[in-house]
Every structure is written in C-alpha cells, then in structure tokens.
One Martini backbone bead per residue (centre of mass of N, CA, C, O) as a GRO file, in nm:
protein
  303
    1UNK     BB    1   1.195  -0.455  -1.357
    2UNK     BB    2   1.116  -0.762  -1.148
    3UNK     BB    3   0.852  -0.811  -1.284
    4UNK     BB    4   0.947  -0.854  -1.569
    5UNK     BB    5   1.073  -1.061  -1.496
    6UNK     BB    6   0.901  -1.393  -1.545
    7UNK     BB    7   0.619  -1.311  -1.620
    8UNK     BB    8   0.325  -1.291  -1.393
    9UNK     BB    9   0.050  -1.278  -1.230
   10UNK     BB   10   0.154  -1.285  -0.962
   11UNK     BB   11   0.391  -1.072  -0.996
   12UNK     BB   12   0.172  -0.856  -1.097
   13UNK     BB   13   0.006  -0.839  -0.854
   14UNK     BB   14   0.220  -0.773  -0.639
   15UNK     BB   15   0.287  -0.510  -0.764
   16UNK     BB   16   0.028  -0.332  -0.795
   17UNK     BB   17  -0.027  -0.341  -0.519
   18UNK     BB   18   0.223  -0.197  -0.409
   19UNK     BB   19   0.228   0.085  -0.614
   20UNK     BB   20   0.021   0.159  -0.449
   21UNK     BB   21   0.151   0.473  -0.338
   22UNK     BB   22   0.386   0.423  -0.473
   23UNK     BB   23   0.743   0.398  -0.575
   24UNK     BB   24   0.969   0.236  -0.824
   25UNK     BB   25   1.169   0.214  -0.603
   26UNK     BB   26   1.092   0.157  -0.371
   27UNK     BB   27   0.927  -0.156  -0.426
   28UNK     BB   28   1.191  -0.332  -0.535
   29UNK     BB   29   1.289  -0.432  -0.292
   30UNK     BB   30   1.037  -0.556  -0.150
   31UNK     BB   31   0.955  -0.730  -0.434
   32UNK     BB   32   1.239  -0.896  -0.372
   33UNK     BB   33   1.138  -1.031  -0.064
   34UNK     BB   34   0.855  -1.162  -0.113
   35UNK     BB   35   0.973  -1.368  -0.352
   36UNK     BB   36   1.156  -1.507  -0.183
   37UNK     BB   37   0.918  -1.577   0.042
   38UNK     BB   38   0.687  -1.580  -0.230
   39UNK     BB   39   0.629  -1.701  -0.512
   40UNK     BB   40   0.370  -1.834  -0.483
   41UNK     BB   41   0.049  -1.850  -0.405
   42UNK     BB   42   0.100  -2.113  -0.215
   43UNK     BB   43   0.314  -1.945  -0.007
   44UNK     BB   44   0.083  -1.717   0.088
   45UNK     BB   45  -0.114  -1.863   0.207
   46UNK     BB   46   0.056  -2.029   0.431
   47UNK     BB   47   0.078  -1.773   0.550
   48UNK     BB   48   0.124  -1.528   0.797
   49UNK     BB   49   0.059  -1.248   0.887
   50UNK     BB   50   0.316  -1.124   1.018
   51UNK     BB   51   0.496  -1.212   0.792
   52UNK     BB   52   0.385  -1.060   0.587
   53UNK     BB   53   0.402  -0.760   0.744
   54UNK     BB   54   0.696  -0.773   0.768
   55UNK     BB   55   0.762  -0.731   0.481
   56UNK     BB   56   0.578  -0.453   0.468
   57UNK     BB   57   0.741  -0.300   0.610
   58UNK     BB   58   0.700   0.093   0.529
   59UNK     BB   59   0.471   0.095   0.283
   60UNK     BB   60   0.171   0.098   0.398
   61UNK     BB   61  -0.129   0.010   0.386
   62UNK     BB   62  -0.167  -0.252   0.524
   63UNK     BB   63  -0.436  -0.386   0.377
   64UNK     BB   64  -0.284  -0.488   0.120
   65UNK     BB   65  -0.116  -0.712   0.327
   66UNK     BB   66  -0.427  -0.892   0.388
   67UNK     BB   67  -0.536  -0.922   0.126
   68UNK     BB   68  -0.310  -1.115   0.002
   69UNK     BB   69  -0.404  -1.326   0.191
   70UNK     BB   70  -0.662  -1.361   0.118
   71UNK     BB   71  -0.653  -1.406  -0.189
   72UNK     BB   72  -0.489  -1.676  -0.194
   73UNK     BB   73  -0.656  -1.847  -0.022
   74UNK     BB   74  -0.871  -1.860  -0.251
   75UNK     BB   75  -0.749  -1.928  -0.462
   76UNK     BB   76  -0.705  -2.212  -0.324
   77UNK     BB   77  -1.004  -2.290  -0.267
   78UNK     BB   78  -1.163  -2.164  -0.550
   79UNK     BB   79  -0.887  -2.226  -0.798
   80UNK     BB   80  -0.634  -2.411  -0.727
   81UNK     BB   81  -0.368  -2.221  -0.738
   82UNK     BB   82  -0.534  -2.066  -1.007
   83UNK     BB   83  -0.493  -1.793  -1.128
   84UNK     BB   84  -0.716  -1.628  -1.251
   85UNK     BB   85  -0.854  -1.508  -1.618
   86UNK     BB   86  -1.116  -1.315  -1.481
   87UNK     BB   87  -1.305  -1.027  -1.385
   88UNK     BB   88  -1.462  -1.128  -1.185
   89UNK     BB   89  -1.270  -1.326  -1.012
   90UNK     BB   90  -1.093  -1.044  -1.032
   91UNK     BB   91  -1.265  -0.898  -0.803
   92UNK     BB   92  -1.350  -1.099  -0.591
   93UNK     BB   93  -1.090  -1.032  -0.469
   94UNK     BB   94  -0.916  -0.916  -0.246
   95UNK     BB   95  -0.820  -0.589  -0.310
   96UNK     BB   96  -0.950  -0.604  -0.631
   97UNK     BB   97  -1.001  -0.402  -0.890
   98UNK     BB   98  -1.056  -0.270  -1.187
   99UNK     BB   99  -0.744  -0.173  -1.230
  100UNK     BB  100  -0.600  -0.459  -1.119
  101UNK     BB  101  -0.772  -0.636  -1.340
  102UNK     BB  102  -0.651  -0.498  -1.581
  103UNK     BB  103  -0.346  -0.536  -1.522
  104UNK     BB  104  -0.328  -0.832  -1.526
  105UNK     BB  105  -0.470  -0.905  -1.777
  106UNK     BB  106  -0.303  -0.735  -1.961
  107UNK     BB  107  -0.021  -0.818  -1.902
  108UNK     BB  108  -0.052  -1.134  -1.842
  109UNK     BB  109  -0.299  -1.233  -2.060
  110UNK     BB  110  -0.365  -1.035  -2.303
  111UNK     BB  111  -0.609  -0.852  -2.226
  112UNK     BB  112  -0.871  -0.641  -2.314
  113UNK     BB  113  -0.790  -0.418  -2.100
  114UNK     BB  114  -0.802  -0.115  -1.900
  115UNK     BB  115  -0.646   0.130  -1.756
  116UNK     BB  116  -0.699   0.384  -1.442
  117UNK     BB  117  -0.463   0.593  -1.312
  118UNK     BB  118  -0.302   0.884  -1.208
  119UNK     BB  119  -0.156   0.903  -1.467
  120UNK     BB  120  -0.373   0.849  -1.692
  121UNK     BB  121  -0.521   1.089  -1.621
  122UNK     BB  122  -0.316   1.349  -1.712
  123UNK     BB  123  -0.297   1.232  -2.007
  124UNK     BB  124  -0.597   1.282  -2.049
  125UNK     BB  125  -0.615   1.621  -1.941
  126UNK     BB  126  -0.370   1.731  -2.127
  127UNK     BB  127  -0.459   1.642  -2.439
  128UNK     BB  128  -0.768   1.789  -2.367
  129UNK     BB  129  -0.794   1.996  -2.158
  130UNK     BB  130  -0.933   1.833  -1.938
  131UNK     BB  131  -1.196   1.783  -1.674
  132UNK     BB  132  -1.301   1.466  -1.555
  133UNK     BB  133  -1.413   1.192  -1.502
  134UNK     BB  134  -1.359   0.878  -1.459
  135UNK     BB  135  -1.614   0.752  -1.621
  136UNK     BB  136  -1.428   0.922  -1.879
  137UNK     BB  137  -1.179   0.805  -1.879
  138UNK     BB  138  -1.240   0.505  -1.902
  139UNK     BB  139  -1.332   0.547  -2.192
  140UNK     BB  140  -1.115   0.639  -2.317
  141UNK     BB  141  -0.892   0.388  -2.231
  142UNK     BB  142  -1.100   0.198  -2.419
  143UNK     BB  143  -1.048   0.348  -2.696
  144UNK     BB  144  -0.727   0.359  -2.674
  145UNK     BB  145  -0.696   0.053  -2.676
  146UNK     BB  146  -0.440  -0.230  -2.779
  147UNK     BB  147  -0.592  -0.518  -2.863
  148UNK     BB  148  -0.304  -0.687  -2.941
  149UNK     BB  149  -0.128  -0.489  -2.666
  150UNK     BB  150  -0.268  -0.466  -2.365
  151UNK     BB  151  -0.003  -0.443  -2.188
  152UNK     BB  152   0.188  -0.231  -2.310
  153UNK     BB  153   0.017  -0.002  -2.347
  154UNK     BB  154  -0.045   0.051  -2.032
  155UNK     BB  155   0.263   0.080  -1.972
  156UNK     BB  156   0.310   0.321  -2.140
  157UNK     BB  157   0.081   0.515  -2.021
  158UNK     BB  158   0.206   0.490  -1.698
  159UNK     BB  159   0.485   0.596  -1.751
  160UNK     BB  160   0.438   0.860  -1.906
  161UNK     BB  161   0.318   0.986  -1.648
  162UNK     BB  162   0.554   0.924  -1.427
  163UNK     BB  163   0.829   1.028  -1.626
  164UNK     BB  164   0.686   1.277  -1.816
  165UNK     BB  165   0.388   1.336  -1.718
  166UNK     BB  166   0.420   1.523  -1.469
  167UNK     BB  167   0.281   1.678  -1.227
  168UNK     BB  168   0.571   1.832  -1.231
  169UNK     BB  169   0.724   1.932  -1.509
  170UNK     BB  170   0.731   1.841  -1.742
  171UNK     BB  171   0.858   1.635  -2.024
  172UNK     BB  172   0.757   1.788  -2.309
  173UNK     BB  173   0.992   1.782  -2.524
  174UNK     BB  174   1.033   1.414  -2.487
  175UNK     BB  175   0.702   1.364  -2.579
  176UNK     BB  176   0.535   1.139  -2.768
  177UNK     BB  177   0.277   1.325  -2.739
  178UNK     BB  178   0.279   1.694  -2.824
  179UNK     BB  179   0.126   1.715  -3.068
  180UNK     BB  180  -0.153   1.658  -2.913
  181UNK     BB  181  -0.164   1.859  -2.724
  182UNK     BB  182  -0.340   2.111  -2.557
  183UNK     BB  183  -0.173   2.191  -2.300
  184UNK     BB  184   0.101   2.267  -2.477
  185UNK     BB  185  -0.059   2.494  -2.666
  186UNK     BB  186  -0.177   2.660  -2.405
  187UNK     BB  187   0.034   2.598  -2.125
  188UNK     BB  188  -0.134   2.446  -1.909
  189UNK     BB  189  -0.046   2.194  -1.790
  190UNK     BB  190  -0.046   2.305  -1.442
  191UNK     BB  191  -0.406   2.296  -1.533
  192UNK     BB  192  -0.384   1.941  -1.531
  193UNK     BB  193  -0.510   1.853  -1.309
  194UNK     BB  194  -0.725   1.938  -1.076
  195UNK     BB  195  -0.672   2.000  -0.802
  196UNK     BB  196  -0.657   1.850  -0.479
  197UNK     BB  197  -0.849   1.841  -0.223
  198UNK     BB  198  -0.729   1.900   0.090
  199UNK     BB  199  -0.678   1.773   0.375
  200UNK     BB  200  -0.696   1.861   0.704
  201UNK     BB  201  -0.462   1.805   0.963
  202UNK     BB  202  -0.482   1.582   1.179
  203UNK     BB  203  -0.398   1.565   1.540
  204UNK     BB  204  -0.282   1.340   1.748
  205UNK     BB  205  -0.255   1.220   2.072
  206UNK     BB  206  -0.018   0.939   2.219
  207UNK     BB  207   0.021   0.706   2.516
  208UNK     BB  208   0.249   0.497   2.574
  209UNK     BB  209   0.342   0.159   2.728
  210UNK     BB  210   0.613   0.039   2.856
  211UNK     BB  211   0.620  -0.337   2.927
  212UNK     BB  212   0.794  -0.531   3.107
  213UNK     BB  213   0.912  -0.898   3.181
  214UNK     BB  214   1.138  -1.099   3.154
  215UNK     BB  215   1.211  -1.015   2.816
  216UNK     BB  216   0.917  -0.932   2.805
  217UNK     BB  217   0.652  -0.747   2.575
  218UNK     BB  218   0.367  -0.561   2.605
  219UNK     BB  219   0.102  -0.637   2.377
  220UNK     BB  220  -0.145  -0.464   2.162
  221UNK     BB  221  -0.451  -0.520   2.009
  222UNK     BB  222  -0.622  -0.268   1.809
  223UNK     BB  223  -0.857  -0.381   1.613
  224UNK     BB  224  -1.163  -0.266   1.430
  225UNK     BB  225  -1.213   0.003   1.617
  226UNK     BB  226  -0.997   0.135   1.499
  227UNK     BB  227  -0.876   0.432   1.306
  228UNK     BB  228  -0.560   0.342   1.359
  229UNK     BB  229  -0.404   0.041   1.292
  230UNK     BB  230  -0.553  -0.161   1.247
  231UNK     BB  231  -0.498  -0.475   1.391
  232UNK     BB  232  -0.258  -0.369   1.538
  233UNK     BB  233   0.035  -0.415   1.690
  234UNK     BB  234   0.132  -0.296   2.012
  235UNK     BB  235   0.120  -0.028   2.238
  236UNK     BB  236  -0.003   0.023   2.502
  237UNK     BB  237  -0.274   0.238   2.581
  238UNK     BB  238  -0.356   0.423   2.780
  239UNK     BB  239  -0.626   0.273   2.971
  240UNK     BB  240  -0.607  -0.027   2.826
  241UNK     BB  241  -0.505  -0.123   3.135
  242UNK     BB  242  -0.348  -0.131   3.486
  243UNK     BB  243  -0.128   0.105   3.591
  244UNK     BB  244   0.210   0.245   3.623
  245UNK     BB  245   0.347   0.559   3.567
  246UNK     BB  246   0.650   0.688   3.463
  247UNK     BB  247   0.820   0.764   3.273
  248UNK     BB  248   0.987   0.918   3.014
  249UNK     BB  249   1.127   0.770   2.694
  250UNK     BB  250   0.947   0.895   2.416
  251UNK     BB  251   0.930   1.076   2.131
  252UNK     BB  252   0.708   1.119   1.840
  253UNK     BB  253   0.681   1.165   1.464
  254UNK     BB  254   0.386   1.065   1.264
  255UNK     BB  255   0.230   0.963   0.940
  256UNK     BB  256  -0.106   0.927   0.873
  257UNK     BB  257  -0.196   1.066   0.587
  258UNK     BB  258  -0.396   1.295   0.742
  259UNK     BB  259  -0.209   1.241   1.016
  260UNK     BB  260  -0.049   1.379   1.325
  261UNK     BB  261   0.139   1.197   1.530
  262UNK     BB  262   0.173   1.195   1.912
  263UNK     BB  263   0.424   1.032   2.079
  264UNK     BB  264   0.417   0.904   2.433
  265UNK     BB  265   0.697   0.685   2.615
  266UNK     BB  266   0.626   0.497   2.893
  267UNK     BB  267   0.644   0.366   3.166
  268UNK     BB  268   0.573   0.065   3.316
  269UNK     BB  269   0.336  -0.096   3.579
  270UNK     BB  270   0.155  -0.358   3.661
  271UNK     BB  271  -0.176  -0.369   3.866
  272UNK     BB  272  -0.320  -0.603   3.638
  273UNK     BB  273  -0.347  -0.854   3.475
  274UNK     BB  274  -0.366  -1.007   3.151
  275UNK     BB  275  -0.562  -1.029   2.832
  276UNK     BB  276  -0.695  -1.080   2.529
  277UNK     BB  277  -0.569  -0.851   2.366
  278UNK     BB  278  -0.274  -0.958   2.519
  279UNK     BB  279   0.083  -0.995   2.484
  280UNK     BB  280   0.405  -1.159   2.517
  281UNK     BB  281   0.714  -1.059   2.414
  282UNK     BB  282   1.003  -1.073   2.280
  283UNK     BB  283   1.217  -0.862   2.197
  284UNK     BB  284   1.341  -1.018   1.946
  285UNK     BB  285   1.006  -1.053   1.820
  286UNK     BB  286   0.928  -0.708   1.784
  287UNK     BB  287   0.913  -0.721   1.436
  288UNK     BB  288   0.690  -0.915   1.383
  289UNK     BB  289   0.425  -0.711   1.514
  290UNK     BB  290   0.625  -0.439   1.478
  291UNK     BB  291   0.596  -0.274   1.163
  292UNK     BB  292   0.518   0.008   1.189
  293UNK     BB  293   0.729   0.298   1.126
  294UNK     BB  294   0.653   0.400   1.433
  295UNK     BB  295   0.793   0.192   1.599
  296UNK     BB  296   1.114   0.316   1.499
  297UNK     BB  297   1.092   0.570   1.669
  298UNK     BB  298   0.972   0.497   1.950
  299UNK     BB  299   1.130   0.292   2.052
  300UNK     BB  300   1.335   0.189   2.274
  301UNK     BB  301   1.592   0.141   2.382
  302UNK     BB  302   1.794  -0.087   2.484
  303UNK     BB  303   1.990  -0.217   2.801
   0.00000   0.00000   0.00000
C-alpha cells in the first residue's frame, strides 16, 4: 500500500479519507494521483476546490474532498503548516472524527488511540458472538489496544477484518485468533453482525438542458440546498433557466446512496440571459466542474 512508503501524518490522513466508504484496490491509483499533484499539507491548502474535486472524480462522497482542503487551510492557518498531533485538535478539523483521529495519532505518532470501522466492529462481533453497540465496540478496542505498537496493532485489526473475517464466507481456516472465535464454535459467523436495515431505493428523475454557445457550455452550481450533489457544477435543470427545449440528446442511470436517478439530457436554447450562479465554460475544461460520474455517463458525445 503506497500509503505505508514514507509514511506521514499528511499521506496517512489522505489515505483513511479515501478509504472510507471504499475499497483498498480502489483507492490505490487514487492516492497516487492526489500526492504527486499535493504532497504536503501546504500544496493542498493552496489548491482550488476544482482541481481537488477533479482529481477526486469517481471516488464519491464529495464532502470528504471538501473538508480535505478546508482542513488543511485551517492546519496551515492555526498551525503553521505543522499536522496536529494531539486528539482535540484533530477532531477539530473538517472531516475527521474520532475514528479518523484514532487511526492518524496512532499509524502516524505510535500514540496510544483505537480505531474503530466496520471491519473491526465484525470481528469483535464473531469473536464474542454478540451485537453490541458502537461505544461498546469502542471500550473493547480500547481494552485490547497494543499501546506499545498502537499502530501495528490498529492496522491488523482493520486488515484481519477486511481480508479475513470479511462480511461474506469469512476465511475462517486461516484466521489467526479462530481458536478464540465464539462465532466458529457456534457456526454462526453468518449471523453476526446483525444485518443492517437497508434503506429503501428512492428514484429521482432529473432533466438536464445542454445549452452550447460558441464552444462553451452552460453550467449551473447546484448550491447547499440541493439534496443531491450539492454545491456541484452541473448542467441547468430544467426550470432552472428559461430556455426552449429540443430534441432528448441522452439517458442514463446513476446511484447515489440509495438514490436511483434518472436522468434525460435535451438540447436547450436561452430565452434570457443568465447570471450566476451560472457560469460559460469551455468544452475542453468541463473535466475540471463536471467531477461526479454521473455526468461521464449522460454528457452528450461531442459534434
């Protein structure tokens, strides 16, 4: 994993950001696009939210990219270019929680924190064969951190979780603490934890204006009381504009969540000048607004 070279406070943050809500695979090409374009705290503060959001195109979850650059504006702000490293003042920083926090002082600064993901809630879950709370797992992983190597320790807890004791047909065989296991005594291990209770599929059905005019397109900033996509460029929806509607250029289907949108893409031609939060851009730079891939699917090919 490209985060264990050279490892820092900063590539250990960028990395459990990513990580969350994704895949160690996933992530990898990711994390190495972000430090060769910010290695340190003082290149991501100074960037621009576009080109952080571009380079997080795919990954979803955008505020994770939002609050990366709010929080290290604030590092360089309010401590001088210099990672915290102490739990208050990582906890105050956009976008890390207590987890997040646990896992940077204790990887990055061998301080004594635990961690607690989804993965580490499962094997303490099939070890006790129980369903407890959050801050029940929490006093557990407290109690059985390793606080001479509290770092070591965090990331095998998280590994074992992810790559052996995974959601689906653990790999019980060659599970190092399987002797310990009240779950593989029982059989049980299918049945813990308890499934969570699945939102129902809500669908959303979205109509979006191409408006071209010598070779740039209109976008509009979707604002933060959007619920979907918020504060993201896009294209005008419909209403949004006063505009004469054309031909359908394109369909697609998209999830968000447990969103399913549906999204039909016309031609459009202004009825009345426009002012932001609208703005003209350019065909070639509408990589750097349009990031989600949502609109990898539905922008119309070019003519």
């Amino acid at each position: 994993m490209p985060w264990r070279q050279s490892p820092s406070p900063y590539r250990t943050w960028i990395s459990e950001i990513m990580l969350q809500q994704t895949t160690v695979a996933f992530v990898i090409p990711y994390f190495e696009r972000f430090i060769k374009k910010f290695p340190d705290v003082r290149s991501l503060a100074g960037a621009k939210e576009e080109e952080v959001l571009s380079l997080w195109a795919g990954l979803g979850y955008y505020s994770r990219a939002r609050n990366l650059l709010l929080a290290a504006q604030k590092i360089v702000r309010h401590h001088r270019g210099i990672f915290p490293d102490d739990f208050d003042s990582l906890i105050s920083l956009p976008g890390i929680g207590r987890y997040s926090a646990g896992a940077i002082l204790s990887i990055a600064f061998q301080k004594p924190y635990p961690v607690l993901d989804g993965n580490v809630s499962r094997v303490f879950s099939r070890l006790t064969a129980q369903n407890k709370t959050p801050e029940e797992w929490w006093k557990m992983a407290e109690d059985l951190l390793d606080r001479d190597h509290p770092g070591d320790w965090n990331q095998a807890l998280m590994e074992l979780g992810a790559t052996v004791c995974a959601p689906e047909n653990p790999r019980c065989k060659i599970c190092p603490v399987s002797f310990a296991c009240a779950a593989l005594k029982t059989k049980t291990q299918n049945l813990f934890p308890a499934p969570k209770i699945r939102k129902n599929i809500v669908k959303v059905n979205w109509n979006f204006l191409w408006i071209e005019r010598n070779g740039k397109v209109l976008l509009w900033n979707r604002g933060e009381k959007e619920k979907l996509l918020k504060r993201h460029w896009g294209l005008p929806e419909m209403g949004k504009v006063h505009a004469r509607v054309g031909s359908l250029l394109k369909t697609a289907s998209h999830m968000i969540t447990h969103h399913q949108i549906n999204v039909q893409v016309y031609q459009g031609s202004l009825k009345k000048e426009v002012s932001a939060p609208m703005k003209w851009v350019p065909r070639s730079e509408l990589p750097k607004f349009l990031v989600s891939s949502l609109w990898k699917k539905c922008l119309p090919k070019a003519n």
